[in-house]
N, C-alpha and C positions, 0 to 999 in steps of 0.2 A: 086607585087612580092609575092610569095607565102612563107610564113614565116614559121618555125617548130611547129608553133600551128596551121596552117591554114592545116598540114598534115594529109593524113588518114593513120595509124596502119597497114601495111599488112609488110608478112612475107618478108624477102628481097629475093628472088626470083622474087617476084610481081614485085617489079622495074623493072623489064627487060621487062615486055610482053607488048606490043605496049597501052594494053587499060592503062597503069598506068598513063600518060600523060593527057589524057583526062580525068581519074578520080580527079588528081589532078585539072586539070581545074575546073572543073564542081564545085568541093568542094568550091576552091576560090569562085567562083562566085556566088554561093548558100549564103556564108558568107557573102558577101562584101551586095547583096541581100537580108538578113536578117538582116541587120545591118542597111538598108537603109530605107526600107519596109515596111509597116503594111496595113494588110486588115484587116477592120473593120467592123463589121457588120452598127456599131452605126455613123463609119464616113463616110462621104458625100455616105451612102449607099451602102456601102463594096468594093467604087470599088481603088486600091490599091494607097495610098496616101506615101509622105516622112516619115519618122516616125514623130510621136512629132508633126506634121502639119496636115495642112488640104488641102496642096498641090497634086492635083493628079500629080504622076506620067508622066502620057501621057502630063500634060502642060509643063514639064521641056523639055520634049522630044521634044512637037512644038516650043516649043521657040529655042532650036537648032535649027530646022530645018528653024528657023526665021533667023540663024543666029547670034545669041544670044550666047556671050558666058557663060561658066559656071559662073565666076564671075560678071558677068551681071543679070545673073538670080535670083543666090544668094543674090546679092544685092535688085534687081527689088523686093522681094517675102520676103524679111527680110530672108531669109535662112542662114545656118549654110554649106559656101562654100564646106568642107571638106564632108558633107553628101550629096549635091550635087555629088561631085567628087566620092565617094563610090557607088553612084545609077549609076554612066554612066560608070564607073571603070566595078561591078558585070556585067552590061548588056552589056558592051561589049565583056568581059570575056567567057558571054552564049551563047553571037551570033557568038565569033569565029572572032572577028575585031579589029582592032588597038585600041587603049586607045585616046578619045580627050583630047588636050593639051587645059589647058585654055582657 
């Protein structure tokens, strides 16, 4: 859900024109994305990990596609469930898909 801090500033006019929808998207998901996120140069070689971890990314994602639920994963990887649920929450957010439940 997109909350009154997660809003961007424009004049209220803006609301009405079709792109404000999608800017609100994007914004969430950039957030939720920068909250989950970090590229390191220094960890496992810049390429984009959980934050705080040493988790890449792309392993949260094949273990879905293992079938794996998020609490599964979190569990499996010592993770922080709710920074899980923020990484799959943003990225679904950007690719324009339903939110996975559990």
């Amino acid at each position: 859900m997109i909350t009154e801090k997660d809003r961007i500033r424009l004049p209220d006019k803006a609301f009405d024109s079709p792109g404000y929808l999608l800017a609100e998207r994007l914004t969430y998901a950039l957030k939720k994305m920068s909250d989950s996120v970090e590229i390191n140069s220094e960890i496992r070689g810049g390429i984009p990990v959980l934050k705080g971890s040493r988790m890449p990314v792309s392993r949260i994602i094949a273990e879905l596609g293992e079938n794996a639920t998020i609490s599964e994963i979190a569990e499996d990887y010592e993770l922080d469930v709710r920074q899980v649920r923020n990484f799959i929450d943003g990225l679904a957010v950007l690719l324009d898909r339903s939110v996975l439940k559990k």
